[in-house]
N, C-alpha and C positions, 0 to 999 in steps of 0.2 A: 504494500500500500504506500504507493509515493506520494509526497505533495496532497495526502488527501485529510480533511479538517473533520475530525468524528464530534459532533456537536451533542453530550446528554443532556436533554431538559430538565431538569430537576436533581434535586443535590438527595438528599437521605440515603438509609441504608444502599438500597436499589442504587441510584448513582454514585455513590463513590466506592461502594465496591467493584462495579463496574469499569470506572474510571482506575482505579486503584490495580486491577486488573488486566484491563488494556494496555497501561501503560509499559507495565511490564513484561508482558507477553510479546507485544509490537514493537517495541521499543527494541526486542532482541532482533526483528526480522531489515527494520523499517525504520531508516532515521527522518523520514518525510512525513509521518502521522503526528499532525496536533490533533490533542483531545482538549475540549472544551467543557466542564460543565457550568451549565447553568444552574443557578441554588435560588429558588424564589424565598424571601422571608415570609411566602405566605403558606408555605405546605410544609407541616408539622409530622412528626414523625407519630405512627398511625400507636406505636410500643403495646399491641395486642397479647405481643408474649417477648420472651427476653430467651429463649431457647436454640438452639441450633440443631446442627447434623453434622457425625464425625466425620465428614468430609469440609468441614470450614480447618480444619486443622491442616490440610492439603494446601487448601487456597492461603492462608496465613502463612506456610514454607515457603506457597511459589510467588509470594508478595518480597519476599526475603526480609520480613520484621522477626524479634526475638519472641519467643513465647512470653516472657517474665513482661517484655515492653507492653504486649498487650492487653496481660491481665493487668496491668495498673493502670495502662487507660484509660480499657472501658468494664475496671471496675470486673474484669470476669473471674467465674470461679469453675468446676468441671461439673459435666453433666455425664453418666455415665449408662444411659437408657432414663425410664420412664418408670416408674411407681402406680398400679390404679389398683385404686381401692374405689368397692363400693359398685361395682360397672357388671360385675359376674350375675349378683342378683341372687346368689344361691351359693352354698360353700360348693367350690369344685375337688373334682378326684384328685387325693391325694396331696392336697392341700390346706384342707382342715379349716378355708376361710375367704371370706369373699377379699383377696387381694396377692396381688399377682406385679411381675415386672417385666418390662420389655428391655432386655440389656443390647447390649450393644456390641460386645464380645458375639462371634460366630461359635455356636456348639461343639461342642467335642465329634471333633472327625468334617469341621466342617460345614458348608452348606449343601453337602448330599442329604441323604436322610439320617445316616449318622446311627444313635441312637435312640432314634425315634420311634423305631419300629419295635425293639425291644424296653423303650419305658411302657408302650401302649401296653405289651403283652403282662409287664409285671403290674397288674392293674392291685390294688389295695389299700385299703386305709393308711396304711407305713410310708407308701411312695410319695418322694416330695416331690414339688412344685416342679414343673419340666425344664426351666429356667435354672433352677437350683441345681437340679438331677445333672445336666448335662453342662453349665458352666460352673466360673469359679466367681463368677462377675457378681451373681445378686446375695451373693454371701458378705463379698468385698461392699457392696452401696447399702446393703442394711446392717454393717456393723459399722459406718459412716466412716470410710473409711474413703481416699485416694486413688486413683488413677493410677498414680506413676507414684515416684520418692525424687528427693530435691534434686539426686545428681544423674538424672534420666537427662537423655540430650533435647533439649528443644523437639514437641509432637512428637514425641513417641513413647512407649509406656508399655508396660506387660497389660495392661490391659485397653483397649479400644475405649474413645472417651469423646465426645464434645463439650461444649462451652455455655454456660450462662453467662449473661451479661448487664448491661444498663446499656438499654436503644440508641437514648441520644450519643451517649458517650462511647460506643460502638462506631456510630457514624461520623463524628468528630476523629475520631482516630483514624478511618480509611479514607477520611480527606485530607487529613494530612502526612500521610501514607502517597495519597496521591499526588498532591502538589509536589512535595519531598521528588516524585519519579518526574515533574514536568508538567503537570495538569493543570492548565490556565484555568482557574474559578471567576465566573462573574456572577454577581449577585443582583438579581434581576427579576423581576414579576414579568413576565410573558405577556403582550396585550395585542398582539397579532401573530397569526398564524401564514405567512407566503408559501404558496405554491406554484410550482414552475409548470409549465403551457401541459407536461406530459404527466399532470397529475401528482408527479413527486414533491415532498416538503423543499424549498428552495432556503428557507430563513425561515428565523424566529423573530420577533421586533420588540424590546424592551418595552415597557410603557411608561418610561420617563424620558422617551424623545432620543436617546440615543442608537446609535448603528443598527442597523439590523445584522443578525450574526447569523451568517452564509455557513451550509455545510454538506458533505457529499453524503456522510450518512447521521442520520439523526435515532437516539438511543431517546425512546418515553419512560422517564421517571417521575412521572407526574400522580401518581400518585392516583386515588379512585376515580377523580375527571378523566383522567386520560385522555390528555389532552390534545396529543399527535394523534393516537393510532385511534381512537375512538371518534373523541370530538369531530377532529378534521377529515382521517383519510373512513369513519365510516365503518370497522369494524368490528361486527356483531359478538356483542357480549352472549355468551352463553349460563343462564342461571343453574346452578345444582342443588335450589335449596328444596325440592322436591325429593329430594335423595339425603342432604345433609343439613339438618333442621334449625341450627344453630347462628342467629346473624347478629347478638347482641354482645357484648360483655361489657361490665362492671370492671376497670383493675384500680386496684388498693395497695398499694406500699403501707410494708409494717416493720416498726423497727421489732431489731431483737429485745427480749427481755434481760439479756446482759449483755456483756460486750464479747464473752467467749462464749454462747452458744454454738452447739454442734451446726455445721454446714451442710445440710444433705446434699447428694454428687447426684440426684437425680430429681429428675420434673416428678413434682408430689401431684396427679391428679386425679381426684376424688369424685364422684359422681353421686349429682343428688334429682329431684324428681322431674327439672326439665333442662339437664344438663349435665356441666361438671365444673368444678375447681379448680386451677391450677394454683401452685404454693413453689415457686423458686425462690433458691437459696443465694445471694448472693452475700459479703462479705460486710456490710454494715447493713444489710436490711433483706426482708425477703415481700420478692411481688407475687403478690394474688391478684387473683380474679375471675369472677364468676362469667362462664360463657352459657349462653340458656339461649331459646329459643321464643319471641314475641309471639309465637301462634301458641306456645304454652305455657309461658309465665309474663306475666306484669313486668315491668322495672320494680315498683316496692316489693314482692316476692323475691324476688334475684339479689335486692340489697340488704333483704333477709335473710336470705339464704348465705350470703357472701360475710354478716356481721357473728351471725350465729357460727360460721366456722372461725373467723378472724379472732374470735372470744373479745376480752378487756383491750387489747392492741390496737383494735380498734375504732375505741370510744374517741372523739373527736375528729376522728379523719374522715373529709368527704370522696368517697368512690367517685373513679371517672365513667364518664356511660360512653360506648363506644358503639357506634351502629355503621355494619357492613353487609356485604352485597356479595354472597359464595358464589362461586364460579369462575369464569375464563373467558377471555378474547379467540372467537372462531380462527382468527385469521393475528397471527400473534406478530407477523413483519410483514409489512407493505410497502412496494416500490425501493423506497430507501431509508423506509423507519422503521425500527424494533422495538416491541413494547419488552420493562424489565419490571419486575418489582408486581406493585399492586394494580399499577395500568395494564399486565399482561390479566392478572387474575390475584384472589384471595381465597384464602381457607380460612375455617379456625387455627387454633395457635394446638391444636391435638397432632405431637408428633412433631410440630415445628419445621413446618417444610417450607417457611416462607424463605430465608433467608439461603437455602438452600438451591431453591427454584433461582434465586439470583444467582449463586454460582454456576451453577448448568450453565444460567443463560449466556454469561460471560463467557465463558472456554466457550460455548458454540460459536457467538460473534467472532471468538479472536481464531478461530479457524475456517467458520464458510467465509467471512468477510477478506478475503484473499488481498481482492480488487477491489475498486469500488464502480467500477464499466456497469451498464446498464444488465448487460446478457450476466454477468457472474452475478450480481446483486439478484437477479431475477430468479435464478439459481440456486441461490442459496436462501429464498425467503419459500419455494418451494421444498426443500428438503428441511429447512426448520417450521414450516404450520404441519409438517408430519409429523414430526418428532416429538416439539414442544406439547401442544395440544393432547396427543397420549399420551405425554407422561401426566399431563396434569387427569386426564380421564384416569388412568391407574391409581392415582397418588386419591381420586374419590372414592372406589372400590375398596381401598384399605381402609381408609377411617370409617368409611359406611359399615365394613366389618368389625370394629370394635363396640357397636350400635346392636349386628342386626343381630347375632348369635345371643345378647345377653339371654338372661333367664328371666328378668325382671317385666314384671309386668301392673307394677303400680300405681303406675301413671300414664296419663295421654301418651305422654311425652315417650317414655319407653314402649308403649303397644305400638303405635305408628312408627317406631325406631323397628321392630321386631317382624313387622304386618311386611311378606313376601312384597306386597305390590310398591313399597319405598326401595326397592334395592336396583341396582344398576344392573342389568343382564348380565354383563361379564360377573359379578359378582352370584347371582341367583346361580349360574351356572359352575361356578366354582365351589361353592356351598354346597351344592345337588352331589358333584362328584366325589367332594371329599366326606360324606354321609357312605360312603363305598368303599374309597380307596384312600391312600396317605397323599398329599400334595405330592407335585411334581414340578419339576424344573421345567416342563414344558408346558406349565399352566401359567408362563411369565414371559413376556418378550423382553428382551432383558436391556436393551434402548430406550424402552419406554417406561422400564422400572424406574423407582425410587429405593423402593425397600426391596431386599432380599429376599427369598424362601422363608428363610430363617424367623426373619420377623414376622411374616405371617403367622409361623408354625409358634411363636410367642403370645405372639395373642390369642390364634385357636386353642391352645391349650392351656394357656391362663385362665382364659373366658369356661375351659370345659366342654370345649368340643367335642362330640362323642362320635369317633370314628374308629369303626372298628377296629381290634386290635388284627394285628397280621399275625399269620404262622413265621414262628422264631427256631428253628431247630435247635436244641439241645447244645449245641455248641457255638451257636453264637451267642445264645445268652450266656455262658460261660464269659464270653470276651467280652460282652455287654456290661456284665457283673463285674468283670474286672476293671474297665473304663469307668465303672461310675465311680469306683474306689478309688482311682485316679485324678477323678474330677474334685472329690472332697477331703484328697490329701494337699489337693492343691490350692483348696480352699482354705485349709488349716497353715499352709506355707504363708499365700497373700496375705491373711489377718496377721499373722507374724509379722510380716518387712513392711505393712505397710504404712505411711504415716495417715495420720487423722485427717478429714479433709481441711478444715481451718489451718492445720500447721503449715500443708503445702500451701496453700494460699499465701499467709501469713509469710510464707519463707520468698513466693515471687513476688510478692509487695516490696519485700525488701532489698532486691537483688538489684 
């Protein structure tokens, strides 16, 4: 890409990761790419959730910032999978209670079937949690324990982890990340939109009278207007909240109640009659918030619901009310603009794929966008409304599955979550099979994944999925038996070496 001016509208998470990313990626191919973002002081950062995906530990490597740098700037601490309590509805097998983990560590043996086939078969009161059975990882996040230890190298760790954080102070830090690579910022409210004779975005126009700012390809970080790729070039949002019932939240900051309370290393979310909770930990405070559904609870229900879990914490604090719109842009690049962030699409903060979906969308730009010529542009906005658009279709199937399997049938809110006719086909037909057979690798295209096998197989069997068990001969559960002894000597090693999660915080704060 020579001589060509990558212009992103909008600054927040979405743009300067982006820009943050570009720069560095381009920067290696191409000494002719300026990247420009535009930062409106009128579009606020949306902070629905403070969560990520162990894949921002990748993108933070190929940024080339320290680990210790960034947990002090934006405030982050480790997340090590997900906590749900309260979602099963019914104690599950071998678990002894309605609460379960989605870690983050791949099973012993893997993301084949592993030992899958021989926990189903040891079916009984005695067998733990599938989670527990086959890693070392939910032994490690429920004795509130650490990731790694202080002299692990920068991302990396005996155990698979991502990041909580603070939003604003996230996005402050990959702008200046990006400026640091080269990234001209202008800070600017957007009040015209120019388009050139063949349809394409030509300029954006300040609207305090200054330049219009010309660019070959334009990146939408505009936030829910979407303001490029919706507003102007026209395209068609698609809604899922027929599928995923969720468009409100309530978030609450709460301090600790001392200043060394335990850190949990994972997203605490809880599940109550028209929803669920989230409870992150971060290192002076932790954020909640109630995400619920307006077709089945009030806002005063949700800020009852959210004060009654918060306890005495919090007595004088006002909850923010956030209202959003689930789904996605049909057509996610047009001509010469790419939507990134929340103009492309939104979810709930279940799972934490926003910030994720950014990074995808980045390493795609900084690989279809070769060129910036009419014919390669054209190109490659045809092989990304493939791509991008099913992952975000998959990425609805999974959460819808944390929904549709419960047992819970107490409220509206869970029947209609459970009622066949709320589910996505690919998902109704995925459920039908595995009522027969064990998941397969071939029930996944694996481009348009997010999440792995693995995590399915985490949820379904948190949740108490009842799929049959398979025929185990005699000698593989011998080796079955032996692995599991494996997996819980290695749980006994991890609590040993590993430090607390506050201590490691507390030790990259200080580094």
């Amino acid at each position: 890409m020579n001589d060509t001016r990558i212009v992103i509208v909008g600054g927040g998470t979405a743009g300067w990761l982006t820009a943050a990313y570009l720069s560095r990626s381009l920067g290696k191919t191409s000494s002719g790419t300026r990247i420009t973002v535009v930062e409106s002081p009128d579009i606020s950062i949306i902070g629905v959730g403070e969560g990520s995906f162990p894949t921002l530990r990748s993108t933070l490597a190929a940024l080339g910032v320290s680990e210790a740098a960034f947990c002090k700037a934006a405030d982050a601490t480790f997340k090590q999978g997900v906590r749900f309590t309260g979602w099963a509805g019914a104690p599950t097998p071998g678990q002894g209670g309605d609460d379960y983990m989605h870690v983050f560590d791949l099973p012993y043996g893997g993301d084949t079937p592993g030992l899958l086939p021989a926990w189903l078969a040891t079916a009984g009161s005695n067998r733990p949690a599938y989670a527990d059975a086959v890693t070392a990882q939910e032994a490690v996040m429920r004795a509130g324990l650490a990731p790694k230890r202080p002299g692990d190298r920068d991302f990396e760790a005996p155990f698979n982890y991502a990041y909580h954080f603070d939003a604003p102070k996230l996005a402050g830090f990959l702008r200046d990340v990006a400026v640091a690579n080269g990234v001209e910022r202008i800070v600017a409210t957007i009040g015209e939109v120019r388009r050139a004779a063949d349809g394409d975005i030509a300029a954006v126009v300040p609207d305090d009278g200054r330049e219009p700012i010309a660019g070959d390809l334009f990146v939408d970080c505009t936030g829910f207007s979407a303001r490029l790729i919706g507003e102007t070039l026209g395209s068609a949002f698609r809604p899922v909240d027929d599928i995923l019932f969720n468009d409100r939240a309530l978030a609450l900051q709460l301090p600790y109640d001392r200043p060394d309370a335990p850190i949990a290393s994972y997203t605490h979310a809880t599940a109550h009659g028209g929803g669920w909770i989230w409870d992150i930990g971060l290192s002076e405070r932790r954020g909640t918030g109630c995400v619920y559904s307006s077709r089945h609870m009030s806002d005063d229900e949700a800020e009852r619901v959210l004060r009654s879990y918060a306890g005495p914490g919090a007595q004088g604090l006002s909850p923010r009310l956030l209202k959003f719109r689930t789904g996605y842009r049909e057509a996610q690049w047009i001509g010469n603009t790419v939507a990134v962030g929340l103009s492309a699409g939104f979810f709930e903060p279940l799972e934490s794929t926003g910030i994720m979906l950014i990074e995808v969308a980045a390493r795609m730009i900084s690989e279809f966008a070769a060129n910036t010529d009419k014919g390669s542009l054209a190109a490659a906005a045809r092989s990304y409304n493939k791509l991008m658009p099913a992952r975000f279709a998959a990425i609805v199937e999974f959460l819808k599955l944390h929904y549709a399997i419960s047992h819970r049938r107490d409220t509206a809110y869970w029947r209609d979550n459970t009622d066949p006719a709320s589910w996505p086909d690919g998902l109704a037909d995925k459920i039908a099979q595995w009522r027969r057979r064990l998941p397969s690798r071939f029930d996944f295209i694996v481009d348009h994944e997010s999440f792995l096998p693995p995590s399915w197989q985490y949820i379904l069997y948190g949740l108490g999925f009842d799929t049959p068990a398979p025929t185990v001969d005699p000698q593989s559960l011998d080796a079955a038996s032996a692995a599991f002894g494996r997996v819980r000597q290695a749980q006994v090693k991890a609590i040993e070496a590993l430090p607390s999660h506050r201590a490691l915080v507390q030790h990259l704060h200080q580094t």
